[in-house]
N, C-alpha and C positions, 0 to 999 in steps of 0.2 A: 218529307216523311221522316218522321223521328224512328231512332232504333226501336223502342217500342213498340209503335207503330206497325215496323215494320215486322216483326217477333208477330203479332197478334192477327196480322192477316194472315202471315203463311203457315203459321198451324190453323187457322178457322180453316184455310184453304185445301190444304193437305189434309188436315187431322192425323197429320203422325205421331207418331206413340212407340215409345217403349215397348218389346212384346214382353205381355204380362209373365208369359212362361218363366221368361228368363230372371226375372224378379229375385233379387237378393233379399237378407234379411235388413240392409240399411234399408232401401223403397217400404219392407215392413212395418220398420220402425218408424220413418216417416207416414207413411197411412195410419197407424192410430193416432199419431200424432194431428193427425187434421183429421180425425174421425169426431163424430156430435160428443162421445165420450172421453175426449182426451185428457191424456197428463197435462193441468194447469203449469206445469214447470217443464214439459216436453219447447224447445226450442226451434221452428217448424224451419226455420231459416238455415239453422246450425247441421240440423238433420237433412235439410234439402242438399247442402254442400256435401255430405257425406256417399249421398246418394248418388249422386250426379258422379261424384269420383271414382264409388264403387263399382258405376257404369260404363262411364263415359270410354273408357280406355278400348271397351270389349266392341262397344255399339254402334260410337263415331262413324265407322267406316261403310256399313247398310246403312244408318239414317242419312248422311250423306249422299249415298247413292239412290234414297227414296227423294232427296230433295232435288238432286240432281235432274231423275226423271219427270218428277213433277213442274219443275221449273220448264223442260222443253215442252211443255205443252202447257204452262199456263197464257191466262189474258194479258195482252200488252201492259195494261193499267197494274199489273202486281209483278212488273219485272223487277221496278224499284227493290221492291218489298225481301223479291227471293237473291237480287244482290248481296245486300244487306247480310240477310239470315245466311250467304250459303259461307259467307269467309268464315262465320263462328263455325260453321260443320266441318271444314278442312282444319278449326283449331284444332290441337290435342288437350290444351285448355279443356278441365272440367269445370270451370268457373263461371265460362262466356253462359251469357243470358240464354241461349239457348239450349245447351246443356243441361243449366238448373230448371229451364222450364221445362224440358221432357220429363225429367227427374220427378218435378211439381207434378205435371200432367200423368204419368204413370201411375202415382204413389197416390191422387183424388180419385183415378178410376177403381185402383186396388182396392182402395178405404170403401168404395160405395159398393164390389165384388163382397167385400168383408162384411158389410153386412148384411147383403142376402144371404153370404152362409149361414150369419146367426141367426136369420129367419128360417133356413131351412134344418137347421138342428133344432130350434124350436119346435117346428112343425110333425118332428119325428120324435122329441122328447116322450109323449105318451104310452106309446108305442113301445118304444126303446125300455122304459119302466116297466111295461108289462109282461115283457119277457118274449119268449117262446121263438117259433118261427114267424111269425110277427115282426119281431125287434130287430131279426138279422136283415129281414127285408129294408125294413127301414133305415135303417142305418146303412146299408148298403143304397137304398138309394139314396139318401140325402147327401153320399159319399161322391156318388156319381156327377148330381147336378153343381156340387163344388167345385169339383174337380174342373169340371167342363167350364163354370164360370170364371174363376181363379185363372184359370189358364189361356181364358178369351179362347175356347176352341170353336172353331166354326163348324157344323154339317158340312160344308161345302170341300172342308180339307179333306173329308172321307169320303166322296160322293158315290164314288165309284164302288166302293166296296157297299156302302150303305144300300146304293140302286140294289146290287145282287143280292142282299140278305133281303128287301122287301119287296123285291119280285119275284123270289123263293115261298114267298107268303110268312115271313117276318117267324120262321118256326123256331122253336125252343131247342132243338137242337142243331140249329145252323149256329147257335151265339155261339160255339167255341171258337168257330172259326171265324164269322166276324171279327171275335176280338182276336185273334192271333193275324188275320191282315191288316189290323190296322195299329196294333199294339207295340210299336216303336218300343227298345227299351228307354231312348232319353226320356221322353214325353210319357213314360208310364212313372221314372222316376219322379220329373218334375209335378206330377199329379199326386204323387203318394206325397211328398215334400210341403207340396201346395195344403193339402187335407189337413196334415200333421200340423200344422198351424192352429185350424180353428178353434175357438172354442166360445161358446157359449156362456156367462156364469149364472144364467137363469136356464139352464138347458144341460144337465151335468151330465145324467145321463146319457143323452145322444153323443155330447160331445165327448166323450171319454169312450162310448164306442164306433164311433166315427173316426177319431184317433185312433183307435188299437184296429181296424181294419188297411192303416196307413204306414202301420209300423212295419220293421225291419225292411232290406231291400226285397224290391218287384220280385217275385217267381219266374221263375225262366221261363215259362209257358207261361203269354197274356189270358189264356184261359183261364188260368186260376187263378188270373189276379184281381183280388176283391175290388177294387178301386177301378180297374180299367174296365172290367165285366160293363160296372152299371154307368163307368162315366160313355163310355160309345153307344150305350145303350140309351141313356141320355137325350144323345147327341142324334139315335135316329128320331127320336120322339121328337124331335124338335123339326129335323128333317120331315120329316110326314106330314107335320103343322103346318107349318110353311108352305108344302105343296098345295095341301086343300085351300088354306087360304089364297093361292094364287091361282087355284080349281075353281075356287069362287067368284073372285075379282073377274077372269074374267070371263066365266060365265054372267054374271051383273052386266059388264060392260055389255055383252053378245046383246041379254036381254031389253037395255037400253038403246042399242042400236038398233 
């Protein structure tokens, strides 16, 4: 099994990844860079190096310990494989092939993140135009589903708070407190950080109020904070989806059986 090789089974095998939260502006930089729209003179190799270095130092030490545990339990057939792959995890080398591929691997997922935001400032662009209580809405949500994206948040990190706000019956006045138990300050910063990036340049409007609900630091109360409000709120919507469809499936299956 060539090093290669062996690189390309235990991330298919794993799928570990960079947590998108933590994302500097080099992985940024390299995401447009490998976006449909890139700088013809953006260098993706040069930038990949930068990125991997920016990270490599903080990160090394979890991804290693994710390969670690995935290794004791992977199949005989990919022991080879996670040999290989784990002496580059114990490097401090930002250089080893595996380093630049996470690097790679974080900075394709960001780029493909990145553009559903521009899809969703898009979406809100009309809206945002037309002013009123309308435009804050929207802007506020398309703030939301960014954030939630950008960030790779899952439903499932909230579950528990999530469960009690929609077995209260999902009411308008329980959101303050939803968002103040689940509104971390780190993870509200890196949300507003995350936002403050986007922008649209066929969508100015949204994106330029999308931005200004991102700007200055978090509020000390997650209740007031424009960005975290609608990203957990997001996050139950997504949460609820999920149930029904798995309310469904197997009610399908019951009926087939």
């Amino acid at each position: 099994m060539t090093p290669e090789e062996a690189l390309a089974r235990v991330l298919a095998v794993t799928g570990i990844s960079l947590p998108r939260g933590v994302l500097g502006p080099e992985t940024w930089v390299l995401a447009r860079a490998l976006s449909a729209d890139a700088d013809p003179a953006a260098d993706p190799a040069l930038l990949a190096g930068a990125a991997s270095a920016a990270h490599w130092p903080e990160l090394r030490g979890p991804m290693e310990a994710a390969l670690l545990r995935a290794a004791a339990s992977a199949a005989p057939e990919d022991a080879e494989a996670f040999e290989i792959v784990l002496e580059w995890a114990a490097d401090e080398d930002p250089d080893t092939p595996l380093a630049r591929a996470l690097a790679v691997r974080a900075a394709t997922e960001l780029a493909l993140a990145d553009a559903r935001a521009r899809g969703q400032l898009r979406a809100a662009e009309q809206a945002v135009r037309d002013g009123g209580a309308p435009a804050a809405v929207a802007a506020a949500t398309a703030a939301g589903a960014i954030a939630a994206d950008l960030l790779d948040l899952d439903p499932e990190d909230f579950a528990v708070e999530i469960a009690e706000y929609v077995a209260a019956g999902s009411r308008a006045e329980d959101i303050p407190e939803l968002a103040r138990t689940t509104g971390d300050p780190e993870i509200r910063a890196w949300a507003r950080s995350a936002v403050a990036r986007t922008d649209a340049p066929d969508a100015p409007e949204a994106s330029a109020g999308v931005r200004h609900l991102a700007s200055g630091d978090p509020p000390e109360d997650p209740a007031e904070d424009l960005v975290w409000v609608p990203t957990i709120l997001a996050l139950t919507q997504e949460a609820v989806e999920r149930s029904l469809a798995e309310e469904a499936s197997a009610a399908e299956a019951a009926g087939e059986g």
